[in-house]
mmCIF file as Biopython writes it, N, C-alpha, C and O atoms, coordinates in Angstrom:
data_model
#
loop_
_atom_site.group_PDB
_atom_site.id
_atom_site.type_symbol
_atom_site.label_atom_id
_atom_site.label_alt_id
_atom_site.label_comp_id
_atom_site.label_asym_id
_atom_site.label_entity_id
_atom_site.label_seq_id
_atom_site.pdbx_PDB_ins_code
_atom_site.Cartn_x
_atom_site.Cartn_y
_atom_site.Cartn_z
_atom_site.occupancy
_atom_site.B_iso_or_equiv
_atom_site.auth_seq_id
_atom_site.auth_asym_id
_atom_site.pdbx_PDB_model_num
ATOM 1   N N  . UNK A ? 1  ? -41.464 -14.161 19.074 1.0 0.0 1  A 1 
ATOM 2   C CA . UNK A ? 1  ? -42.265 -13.256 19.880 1.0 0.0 1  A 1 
ATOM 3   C C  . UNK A ? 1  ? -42.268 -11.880 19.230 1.0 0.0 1  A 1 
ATOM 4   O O  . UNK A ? 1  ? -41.311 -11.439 18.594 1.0 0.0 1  A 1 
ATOM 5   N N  . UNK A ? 2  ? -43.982 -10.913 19.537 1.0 0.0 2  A 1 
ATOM 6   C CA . UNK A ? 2  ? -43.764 -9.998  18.870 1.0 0.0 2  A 1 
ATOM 7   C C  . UNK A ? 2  ? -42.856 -8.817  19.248 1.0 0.0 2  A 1 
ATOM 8   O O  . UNK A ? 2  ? -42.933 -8.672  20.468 1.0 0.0 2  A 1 
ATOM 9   N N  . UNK A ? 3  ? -42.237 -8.143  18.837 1.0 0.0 3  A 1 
ATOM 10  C CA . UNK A ? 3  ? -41.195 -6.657  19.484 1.0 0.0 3  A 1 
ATOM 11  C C  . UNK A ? 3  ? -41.969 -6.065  19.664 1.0 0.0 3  A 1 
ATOM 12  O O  . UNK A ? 3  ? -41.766 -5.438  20.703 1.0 0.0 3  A 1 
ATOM 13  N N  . UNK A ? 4  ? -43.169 -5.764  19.088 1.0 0.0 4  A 1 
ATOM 14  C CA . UNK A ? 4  ? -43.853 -4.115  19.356 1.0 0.0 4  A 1 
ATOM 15  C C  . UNK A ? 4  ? -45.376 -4.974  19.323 1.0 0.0 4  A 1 
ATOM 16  O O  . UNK A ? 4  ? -45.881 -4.914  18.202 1.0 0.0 4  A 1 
ATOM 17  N N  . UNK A ? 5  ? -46.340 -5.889  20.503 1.0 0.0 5  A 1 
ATOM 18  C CA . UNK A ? 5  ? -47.441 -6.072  20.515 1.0 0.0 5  A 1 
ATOM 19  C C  . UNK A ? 5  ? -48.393 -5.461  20.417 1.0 0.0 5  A 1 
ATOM 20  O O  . UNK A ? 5  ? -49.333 -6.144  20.011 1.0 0.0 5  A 1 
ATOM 21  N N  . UNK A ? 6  ? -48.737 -3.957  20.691 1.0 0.0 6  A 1 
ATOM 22  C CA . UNK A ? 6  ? -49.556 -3.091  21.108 1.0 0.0 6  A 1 
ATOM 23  C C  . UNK A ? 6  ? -49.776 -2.635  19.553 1.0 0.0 6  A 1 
ATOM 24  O O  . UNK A ? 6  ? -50.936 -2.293  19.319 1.0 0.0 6  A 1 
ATOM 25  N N  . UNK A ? 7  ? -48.920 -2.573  18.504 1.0 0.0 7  A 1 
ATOM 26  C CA . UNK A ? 7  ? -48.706 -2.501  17.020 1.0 0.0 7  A 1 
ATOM 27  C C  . UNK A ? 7  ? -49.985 -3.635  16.411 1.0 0.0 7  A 1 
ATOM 28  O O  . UNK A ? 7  ? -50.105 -3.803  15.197 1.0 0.0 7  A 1 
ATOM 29  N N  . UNK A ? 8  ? -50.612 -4.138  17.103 1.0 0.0 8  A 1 
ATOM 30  C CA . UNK A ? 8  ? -51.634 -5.667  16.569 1.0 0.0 8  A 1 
ATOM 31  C C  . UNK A ? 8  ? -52.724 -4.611  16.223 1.0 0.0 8  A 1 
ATOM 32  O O  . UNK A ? 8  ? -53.067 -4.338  15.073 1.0 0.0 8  A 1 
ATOM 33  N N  . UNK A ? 9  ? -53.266 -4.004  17.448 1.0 0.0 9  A 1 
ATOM 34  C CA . UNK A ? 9  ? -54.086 -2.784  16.950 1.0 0.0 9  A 1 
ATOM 35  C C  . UNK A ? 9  ? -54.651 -2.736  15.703 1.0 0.0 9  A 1 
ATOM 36  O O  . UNK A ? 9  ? -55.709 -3.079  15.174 1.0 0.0 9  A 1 
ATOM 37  N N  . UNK A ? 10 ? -53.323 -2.051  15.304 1.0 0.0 10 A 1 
ATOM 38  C CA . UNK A ? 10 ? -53.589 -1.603  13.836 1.0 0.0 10 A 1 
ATOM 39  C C  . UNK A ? 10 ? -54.033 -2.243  12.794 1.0 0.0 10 A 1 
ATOM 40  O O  . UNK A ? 10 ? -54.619 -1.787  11.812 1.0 0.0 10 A 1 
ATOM 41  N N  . UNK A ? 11 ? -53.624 -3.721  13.129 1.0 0.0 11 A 1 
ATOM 42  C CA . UNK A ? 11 ? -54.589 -4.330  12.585 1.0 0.0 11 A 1 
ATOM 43  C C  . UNK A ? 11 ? -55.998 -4.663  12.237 1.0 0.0 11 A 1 
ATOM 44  O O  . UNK A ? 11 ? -56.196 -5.551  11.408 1.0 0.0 11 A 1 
ATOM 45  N N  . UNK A ? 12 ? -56.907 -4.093  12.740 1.0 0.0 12 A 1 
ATOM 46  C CA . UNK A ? 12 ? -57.711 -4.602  13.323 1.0 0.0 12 A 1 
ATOM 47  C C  . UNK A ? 12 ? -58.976 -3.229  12.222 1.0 0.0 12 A 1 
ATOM 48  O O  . UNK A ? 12 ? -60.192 -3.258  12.036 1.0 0.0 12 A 1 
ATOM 49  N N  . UNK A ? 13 ? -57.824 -2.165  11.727 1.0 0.0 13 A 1 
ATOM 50  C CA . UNK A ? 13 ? -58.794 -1.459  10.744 1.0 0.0 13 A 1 
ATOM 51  C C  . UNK A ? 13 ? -58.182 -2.166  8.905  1.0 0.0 13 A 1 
ATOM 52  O O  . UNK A ? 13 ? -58.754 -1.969  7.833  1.0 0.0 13 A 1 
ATOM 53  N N  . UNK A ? 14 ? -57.428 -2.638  9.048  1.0 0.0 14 A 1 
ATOM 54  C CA . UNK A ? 14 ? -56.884 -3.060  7.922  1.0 0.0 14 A 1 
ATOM 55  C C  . UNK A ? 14 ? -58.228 -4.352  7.428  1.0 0.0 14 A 1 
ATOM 56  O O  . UNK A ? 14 ? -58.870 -4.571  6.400  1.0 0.0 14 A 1 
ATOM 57  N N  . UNK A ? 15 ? -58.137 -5.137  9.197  1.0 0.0 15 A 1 
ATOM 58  C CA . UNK A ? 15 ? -59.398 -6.232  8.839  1.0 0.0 15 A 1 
ATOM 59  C C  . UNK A ? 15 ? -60.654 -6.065  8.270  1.0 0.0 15 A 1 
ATOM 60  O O  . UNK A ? 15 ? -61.390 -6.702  7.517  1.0 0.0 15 A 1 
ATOM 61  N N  . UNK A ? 16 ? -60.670 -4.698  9.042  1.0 0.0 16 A 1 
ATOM 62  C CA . UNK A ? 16 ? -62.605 -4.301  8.970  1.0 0.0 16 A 1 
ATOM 63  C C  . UNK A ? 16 ? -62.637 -3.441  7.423  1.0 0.0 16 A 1 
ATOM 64  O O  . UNK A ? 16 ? -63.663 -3.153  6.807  1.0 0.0 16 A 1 
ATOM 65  N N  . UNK A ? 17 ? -61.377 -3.165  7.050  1.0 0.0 17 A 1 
ATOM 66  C CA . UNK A ? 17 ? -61.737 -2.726  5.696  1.0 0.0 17 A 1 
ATOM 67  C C  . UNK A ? 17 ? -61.499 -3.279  4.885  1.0 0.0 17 A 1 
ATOM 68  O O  . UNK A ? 17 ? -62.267 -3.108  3.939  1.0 0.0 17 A 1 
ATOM 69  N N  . UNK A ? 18 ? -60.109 -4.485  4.612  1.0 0.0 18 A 1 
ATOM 70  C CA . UNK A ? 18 ? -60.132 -5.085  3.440  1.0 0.0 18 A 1 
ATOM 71  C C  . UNK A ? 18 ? -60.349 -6.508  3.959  1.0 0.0 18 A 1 
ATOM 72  O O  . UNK A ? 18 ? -60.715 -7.075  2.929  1.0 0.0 18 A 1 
ATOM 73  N N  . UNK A ? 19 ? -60.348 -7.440  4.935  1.0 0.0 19 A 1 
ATOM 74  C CA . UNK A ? 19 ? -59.998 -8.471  5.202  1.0 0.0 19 A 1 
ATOM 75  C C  . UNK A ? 19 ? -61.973 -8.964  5.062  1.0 0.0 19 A 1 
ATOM 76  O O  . UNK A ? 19 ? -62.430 -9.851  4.342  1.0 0.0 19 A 1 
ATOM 77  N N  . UNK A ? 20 ? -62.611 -8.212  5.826  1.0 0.0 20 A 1 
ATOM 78  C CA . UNK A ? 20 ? -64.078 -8.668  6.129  1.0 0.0 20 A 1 
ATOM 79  C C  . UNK A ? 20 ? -65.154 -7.896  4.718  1.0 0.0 20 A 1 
ATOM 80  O O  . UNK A ? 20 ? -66.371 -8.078  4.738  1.0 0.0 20 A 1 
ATOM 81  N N  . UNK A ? 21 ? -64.537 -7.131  3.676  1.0 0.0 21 A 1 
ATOM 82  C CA . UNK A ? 21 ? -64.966 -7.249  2.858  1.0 0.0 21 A 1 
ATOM 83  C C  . UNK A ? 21 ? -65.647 -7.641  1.989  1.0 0.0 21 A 1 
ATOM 84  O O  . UNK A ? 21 ? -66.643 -6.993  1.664  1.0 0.0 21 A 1 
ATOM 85  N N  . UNK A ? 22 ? -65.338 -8.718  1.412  1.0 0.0 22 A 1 
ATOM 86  C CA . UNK A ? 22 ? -66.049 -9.729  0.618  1.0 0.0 22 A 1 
ATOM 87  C C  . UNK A ? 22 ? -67.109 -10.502 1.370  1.0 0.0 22 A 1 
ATOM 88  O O  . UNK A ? 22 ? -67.856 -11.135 0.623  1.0 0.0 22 A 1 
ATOM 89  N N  . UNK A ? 23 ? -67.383 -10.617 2.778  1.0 0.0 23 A 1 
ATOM 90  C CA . UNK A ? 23 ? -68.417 -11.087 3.685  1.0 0.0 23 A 1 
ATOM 91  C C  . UNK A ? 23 ? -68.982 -10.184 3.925  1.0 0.0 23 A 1 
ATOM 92  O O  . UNK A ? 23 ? -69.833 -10.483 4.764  1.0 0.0 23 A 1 
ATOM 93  N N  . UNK A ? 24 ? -69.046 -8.658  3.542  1.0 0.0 24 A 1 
ATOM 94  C CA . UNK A ? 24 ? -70.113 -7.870  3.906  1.0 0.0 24 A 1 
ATOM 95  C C  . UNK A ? 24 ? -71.054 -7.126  2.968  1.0 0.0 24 A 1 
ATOM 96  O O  . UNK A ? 24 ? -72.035 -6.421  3.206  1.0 0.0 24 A 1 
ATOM 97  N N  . UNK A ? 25 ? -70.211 -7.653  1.340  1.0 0.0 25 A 1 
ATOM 98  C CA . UNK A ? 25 ? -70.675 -6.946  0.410  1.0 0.0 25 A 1 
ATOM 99  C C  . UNK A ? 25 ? -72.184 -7.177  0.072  1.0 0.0 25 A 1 
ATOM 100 O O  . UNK A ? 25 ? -72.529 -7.901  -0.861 1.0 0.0 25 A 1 
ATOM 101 N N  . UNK A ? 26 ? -73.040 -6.536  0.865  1.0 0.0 26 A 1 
ATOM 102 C CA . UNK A ? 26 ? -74.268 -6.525  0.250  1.0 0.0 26 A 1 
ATOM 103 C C  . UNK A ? 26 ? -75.090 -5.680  0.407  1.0 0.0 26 A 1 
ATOM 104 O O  . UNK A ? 26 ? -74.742 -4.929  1.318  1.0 0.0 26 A 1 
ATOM 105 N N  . UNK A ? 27 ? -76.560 -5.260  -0.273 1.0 0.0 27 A 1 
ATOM 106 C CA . UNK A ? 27 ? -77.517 -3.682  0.243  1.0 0.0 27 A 1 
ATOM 107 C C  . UNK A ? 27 ? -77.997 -4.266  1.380  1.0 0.0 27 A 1 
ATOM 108 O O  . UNK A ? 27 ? -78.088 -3.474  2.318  1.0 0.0 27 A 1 
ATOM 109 N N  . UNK A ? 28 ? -78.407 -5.625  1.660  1.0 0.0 28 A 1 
ATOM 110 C CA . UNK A ? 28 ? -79.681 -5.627  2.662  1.0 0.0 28 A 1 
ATOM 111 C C  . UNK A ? 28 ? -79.391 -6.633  3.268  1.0 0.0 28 A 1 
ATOM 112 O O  . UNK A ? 28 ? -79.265 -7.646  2.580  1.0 0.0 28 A 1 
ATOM 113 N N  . UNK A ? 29 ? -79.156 -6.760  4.883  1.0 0.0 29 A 1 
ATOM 114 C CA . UNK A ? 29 ? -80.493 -5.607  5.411  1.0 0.0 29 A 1 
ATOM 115 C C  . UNK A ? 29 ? -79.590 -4.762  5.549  1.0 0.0 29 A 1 
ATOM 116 O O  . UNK A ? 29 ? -78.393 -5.012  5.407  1.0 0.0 29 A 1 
ATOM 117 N N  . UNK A ? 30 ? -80.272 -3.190  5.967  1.0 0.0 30 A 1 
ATOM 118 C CA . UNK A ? 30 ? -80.260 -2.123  6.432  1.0 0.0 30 A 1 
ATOM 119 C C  . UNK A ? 30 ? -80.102 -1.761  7.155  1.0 0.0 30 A 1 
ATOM 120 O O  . UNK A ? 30 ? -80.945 -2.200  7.937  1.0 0.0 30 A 1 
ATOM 121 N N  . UNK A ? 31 ? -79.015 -0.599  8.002  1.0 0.0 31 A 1 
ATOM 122 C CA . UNK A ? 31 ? -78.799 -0.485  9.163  1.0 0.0 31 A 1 
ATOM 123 C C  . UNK A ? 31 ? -79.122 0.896   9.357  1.0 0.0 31 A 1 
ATOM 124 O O  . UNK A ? 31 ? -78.656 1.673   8.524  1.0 0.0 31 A 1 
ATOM 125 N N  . UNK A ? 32 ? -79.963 1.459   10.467 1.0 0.0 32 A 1 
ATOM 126 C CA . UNK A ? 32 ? -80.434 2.706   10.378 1.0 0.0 32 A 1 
ATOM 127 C C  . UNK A ? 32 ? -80.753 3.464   9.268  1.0 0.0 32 A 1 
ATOM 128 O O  . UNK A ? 32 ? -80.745 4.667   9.528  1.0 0.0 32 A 1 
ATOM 129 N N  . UNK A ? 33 ? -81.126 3.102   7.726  1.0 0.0 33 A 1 
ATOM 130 C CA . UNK A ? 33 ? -81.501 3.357   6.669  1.0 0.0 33 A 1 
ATOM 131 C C  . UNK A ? 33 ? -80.498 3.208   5.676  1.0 0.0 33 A 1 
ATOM 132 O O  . UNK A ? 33 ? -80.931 3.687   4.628  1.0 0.0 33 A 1 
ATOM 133 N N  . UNK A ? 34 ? -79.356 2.758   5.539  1.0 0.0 34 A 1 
ATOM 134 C CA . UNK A ? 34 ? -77.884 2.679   5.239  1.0 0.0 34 A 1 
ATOM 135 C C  . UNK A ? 34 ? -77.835 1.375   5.125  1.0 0.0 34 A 1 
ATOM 136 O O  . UNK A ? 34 ? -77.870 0.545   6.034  1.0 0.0 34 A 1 
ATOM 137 N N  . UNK A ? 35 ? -77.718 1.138   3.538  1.0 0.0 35 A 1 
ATOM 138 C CA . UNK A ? 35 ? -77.259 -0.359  2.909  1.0 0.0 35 A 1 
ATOM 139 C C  . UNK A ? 35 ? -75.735 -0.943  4.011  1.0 0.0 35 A 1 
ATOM 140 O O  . UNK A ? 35 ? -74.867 -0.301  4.603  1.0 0.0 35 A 1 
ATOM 141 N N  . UNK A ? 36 ? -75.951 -2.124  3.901  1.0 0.0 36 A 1 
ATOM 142 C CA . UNK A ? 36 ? -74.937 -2.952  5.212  1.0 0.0 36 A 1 
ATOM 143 C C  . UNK A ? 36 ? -73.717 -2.628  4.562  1.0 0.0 36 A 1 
ATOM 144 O O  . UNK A ? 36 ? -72.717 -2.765  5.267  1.0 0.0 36 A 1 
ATOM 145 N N  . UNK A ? 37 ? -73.577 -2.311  3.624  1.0 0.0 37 A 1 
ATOM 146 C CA . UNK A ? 37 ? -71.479 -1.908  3.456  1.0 0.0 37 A 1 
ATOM 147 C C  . UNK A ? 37 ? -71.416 -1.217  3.522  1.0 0.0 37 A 1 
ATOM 148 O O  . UNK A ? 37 ? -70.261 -1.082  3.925  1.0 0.0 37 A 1 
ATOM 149 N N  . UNK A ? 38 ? -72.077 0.247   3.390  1.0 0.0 38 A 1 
ATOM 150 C CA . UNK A ? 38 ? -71.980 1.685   3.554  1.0 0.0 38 A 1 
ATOM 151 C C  . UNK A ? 38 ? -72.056 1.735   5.442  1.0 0.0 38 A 1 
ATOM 152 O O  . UNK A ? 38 ? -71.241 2.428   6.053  1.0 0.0 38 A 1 
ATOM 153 N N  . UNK A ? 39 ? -72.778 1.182   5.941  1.0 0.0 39 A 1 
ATOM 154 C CA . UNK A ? 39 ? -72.673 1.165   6.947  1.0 0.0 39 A 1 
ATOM 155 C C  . UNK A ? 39 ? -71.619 0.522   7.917  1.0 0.0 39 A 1 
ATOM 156 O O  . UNK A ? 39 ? -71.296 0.987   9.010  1.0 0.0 39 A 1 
ATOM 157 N N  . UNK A ? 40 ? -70.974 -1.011  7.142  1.0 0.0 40 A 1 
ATOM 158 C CA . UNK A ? 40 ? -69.979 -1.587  7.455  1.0 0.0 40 A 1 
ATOM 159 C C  . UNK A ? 40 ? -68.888 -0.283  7.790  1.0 0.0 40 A 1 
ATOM 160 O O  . UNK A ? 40 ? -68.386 -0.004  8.878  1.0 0.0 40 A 1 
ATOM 161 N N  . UNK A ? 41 ? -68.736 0.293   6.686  1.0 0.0 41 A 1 
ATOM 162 C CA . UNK A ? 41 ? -67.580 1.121   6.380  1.0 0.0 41 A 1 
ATOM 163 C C  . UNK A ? 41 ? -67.660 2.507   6.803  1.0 0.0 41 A 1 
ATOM 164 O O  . UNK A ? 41 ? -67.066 3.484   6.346  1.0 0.0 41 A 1 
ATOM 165 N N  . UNK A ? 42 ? -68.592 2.416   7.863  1.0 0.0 42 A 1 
ATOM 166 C CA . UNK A ? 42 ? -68.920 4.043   8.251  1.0 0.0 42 A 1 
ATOM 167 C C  . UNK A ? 42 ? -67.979 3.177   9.980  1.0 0.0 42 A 1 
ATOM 168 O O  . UNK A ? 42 ? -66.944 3.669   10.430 1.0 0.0 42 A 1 
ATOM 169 N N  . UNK A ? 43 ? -68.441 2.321   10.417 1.0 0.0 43 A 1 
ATOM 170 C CA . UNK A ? 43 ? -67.951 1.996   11.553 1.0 0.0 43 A 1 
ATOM 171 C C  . UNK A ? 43 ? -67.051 1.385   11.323 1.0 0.0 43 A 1 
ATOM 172 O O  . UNK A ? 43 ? -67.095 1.005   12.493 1.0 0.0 43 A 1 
ATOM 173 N N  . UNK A ? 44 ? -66.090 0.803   10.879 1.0 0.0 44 A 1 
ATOM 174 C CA . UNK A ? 44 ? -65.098 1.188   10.281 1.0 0.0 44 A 1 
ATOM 175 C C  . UNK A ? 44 ? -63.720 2.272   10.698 1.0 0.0 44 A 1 
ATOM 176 O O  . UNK A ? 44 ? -62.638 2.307   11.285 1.0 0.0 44 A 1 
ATOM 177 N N  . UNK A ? 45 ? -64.845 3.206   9.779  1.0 0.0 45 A 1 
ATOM 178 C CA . UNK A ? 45 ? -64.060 4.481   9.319  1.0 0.0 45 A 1 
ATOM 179 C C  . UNK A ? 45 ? -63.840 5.340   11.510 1.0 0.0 45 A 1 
ATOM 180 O O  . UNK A ? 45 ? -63.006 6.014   12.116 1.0 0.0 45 A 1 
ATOM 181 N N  . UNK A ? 46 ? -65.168 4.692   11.809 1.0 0.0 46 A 1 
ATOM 182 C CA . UNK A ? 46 ? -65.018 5.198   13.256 1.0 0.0 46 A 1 
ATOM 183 C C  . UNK A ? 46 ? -64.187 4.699   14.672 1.0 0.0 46 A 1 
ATOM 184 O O  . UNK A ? 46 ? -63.976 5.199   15.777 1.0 0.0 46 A 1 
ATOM 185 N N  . UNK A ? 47 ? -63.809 3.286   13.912 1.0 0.0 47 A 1 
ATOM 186 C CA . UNK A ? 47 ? -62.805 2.745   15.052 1.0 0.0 47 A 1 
ATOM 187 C C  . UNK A ? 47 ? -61.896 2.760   14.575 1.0 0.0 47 A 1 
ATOM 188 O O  . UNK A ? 47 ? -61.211 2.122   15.373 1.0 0.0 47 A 1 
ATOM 189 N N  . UNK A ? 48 ? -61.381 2.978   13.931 1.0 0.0 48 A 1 
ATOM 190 C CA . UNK A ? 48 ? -59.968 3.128   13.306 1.0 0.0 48 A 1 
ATOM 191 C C  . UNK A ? 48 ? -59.339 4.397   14.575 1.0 0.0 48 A 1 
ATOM 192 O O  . UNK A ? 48 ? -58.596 4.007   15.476 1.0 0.0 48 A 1 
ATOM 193 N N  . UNK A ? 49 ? -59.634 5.453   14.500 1.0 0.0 49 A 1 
ATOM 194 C CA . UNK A ? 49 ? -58.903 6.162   15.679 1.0 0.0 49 A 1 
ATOM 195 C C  . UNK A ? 49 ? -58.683 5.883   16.808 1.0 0.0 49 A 1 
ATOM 196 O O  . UNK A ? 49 ? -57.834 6.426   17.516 1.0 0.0 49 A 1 
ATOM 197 N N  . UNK A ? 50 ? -59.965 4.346   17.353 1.0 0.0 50 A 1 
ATOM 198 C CA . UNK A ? 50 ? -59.684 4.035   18.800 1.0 0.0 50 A 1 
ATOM 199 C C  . UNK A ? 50 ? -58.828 3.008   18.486 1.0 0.0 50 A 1 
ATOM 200 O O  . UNK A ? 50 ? -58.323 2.584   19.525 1.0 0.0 50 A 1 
ATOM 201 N N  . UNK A ? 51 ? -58.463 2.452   17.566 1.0 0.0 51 A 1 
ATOM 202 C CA . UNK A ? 51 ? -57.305 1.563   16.977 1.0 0.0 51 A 1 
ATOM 203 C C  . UNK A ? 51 ? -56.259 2.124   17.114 1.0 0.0 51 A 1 
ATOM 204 O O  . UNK A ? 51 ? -55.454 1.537   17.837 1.0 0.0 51 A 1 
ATOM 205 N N  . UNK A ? 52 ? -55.947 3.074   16.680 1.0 0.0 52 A 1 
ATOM 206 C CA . UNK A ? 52 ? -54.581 3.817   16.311 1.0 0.0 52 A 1 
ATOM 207 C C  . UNK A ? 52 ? -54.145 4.854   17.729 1.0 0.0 52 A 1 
ATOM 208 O O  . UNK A ? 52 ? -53.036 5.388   17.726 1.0 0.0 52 A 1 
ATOM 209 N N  . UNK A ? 53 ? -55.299 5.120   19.143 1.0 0.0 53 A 1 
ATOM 210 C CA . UNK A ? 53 ? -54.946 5.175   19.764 1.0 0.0 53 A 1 
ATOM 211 C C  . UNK A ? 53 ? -54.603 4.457   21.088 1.0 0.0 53 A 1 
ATOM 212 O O  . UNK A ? 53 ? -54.041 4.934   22.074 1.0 0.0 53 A 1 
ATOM 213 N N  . UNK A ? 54 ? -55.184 2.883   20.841 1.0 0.0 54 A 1 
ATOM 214 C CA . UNK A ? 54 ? -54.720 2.271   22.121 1.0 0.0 54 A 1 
ATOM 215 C C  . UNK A ? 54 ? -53.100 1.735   21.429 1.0 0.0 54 A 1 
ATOM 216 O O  . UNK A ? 54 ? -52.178 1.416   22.180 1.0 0.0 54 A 1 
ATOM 217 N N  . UNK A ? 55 ? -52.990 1.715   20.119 1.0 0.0 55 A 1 
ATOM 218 C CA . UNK A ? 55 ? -51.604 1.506   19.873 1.0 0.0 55 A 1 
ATOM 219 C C  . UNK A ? 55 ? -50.599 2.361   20.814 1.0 0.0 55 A 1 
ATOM 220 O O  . UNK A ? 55 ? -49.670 2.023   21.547 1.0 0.0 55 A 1 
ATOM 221 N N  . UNK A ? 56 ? -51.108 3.469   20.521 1.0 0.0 56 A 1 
ATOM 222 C CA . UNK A ? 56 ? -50.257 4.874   21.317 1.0 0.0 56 A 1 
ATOM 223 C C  . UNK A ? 56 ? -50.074 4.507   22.366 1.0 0.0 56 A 1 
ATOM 224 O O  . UNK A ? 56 ? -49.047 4.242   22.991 1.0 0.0 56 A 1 
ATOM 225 N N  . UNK A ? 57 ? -51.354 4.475   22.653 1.0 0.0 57 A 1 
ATOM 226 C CA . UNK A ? 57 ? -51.365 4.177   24.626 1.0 0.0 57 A 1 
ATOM 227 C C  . UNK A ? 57 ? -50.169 3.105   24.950 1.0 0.0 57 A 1 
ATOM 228 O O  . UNK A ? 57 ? -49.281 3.373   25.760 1.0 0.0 57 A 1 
ATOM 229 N N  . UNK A ? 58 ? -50.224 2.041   24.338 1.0 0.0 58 A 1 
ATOM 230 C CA . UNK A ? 58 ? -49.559 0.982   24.775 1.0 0.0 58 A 1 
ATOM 231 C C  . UNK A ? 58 ? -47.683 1.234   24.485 1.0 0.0 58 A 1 
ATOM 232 O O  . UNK A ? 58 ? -46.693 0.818   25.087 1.0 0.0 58 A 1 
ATOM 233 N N  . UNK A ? 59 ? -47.869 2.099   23.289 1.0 0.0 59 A 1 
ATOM 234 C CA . UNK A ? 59 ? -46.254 2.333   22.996 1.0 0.0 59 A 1 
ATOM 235 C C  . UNK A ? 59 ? -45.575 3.189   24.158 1.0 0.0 59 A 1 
ATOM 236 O O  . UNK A ? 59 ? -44.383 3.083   24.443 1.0 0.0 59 A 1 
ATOM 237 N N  . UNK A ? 60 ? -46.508 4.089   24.827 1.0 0.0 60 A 1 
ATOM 238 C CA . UNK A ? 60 ? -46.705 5.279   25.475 1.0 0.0 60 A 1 
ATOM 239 C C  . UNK A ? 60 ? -46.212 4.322   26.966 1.0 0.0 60 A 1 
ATOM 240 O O  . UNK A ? 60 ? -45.137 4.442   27.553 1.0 0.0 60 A 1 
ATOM 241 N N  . UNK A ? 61 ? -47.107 3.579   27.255 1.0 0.0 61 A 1 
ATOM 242 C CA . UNK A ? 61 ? -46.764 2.911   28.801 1.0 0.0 61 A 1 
ATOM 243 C C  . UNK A ? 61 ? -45.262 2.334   28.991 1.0 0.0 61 A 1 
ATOM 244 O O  . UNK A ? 61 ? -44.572 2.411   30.008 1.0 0.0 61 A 1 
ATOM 245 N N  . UNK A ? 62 ? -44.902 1.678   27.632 1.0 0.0 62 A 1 
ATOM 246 C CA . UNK A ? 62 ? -43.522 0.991   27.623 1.0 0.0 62 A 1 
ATOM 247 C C  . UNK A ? 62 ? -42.392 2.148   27.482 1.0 0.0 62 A 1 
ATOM 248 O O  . UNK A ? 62 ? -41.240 1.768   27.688 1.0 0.0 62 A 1 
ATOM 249 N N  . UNK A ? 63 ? -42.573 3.434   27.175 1.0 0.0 63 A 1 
ATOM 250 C CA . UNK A ? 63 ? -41.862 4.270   27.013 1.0 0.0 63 A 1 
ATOM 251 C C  . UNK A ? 63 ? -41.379 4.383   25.834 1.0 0.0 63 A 1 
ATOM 252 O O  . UNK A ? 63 ? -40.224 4.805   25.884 1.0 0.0 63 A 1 
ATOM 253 N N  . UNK A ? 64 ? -41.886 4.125   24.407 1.0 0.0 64 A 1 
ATOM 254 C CA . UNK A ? 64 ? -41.673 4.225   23.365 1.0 0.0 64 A 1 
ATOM 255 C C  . UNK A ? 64 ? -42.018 5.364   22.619 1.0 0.0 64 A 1 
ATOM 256 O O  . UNK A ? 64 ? -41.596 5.492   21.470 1.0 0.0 64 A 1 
ATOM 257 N N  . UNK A ? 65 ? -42.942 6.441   23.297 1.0 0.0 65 A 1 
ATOM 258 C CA . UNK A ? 65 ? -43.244 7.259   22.516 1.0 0.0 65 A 1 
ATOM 259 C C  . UNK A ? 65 ? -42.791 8.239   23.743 1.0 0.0 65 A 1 
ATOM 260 O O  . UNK A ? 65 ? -42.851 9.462   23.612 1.0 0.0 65 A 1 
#
């Protein structure tokens, strides 16, 4: 069992940047004018903080932080 579950999170930008990679590498199609990996990696780059803060949250409820 895991010790620290709420730690899975973090996973979840590690996926969207190196794990789903090689399935997204391509220009087209286009997302709001933005080749699909530039765009992959813009959203991405934008959930990563709601990643890294429901970790908090959750360390936060158990009294870990």
């Amino acid at each position: 069992m895991l010790k620290h579950p709420t730690l899975l999170w973090l996973l979840i930008p590690y996926a969207l940047f190196l794990g789903a990679l090689p399935l997204v590498d391509r220009v087209h199609p286009t997302i709001l004018g933005l080749p699909f990996l530039f765009a992959w990696l813009l959203l991405a780059t934008l959930l990563t903080p709601a990643a890294v803060y429901l970790a908090w949250r959750g360390d936060r409820k158990r009294g870990r932080v």
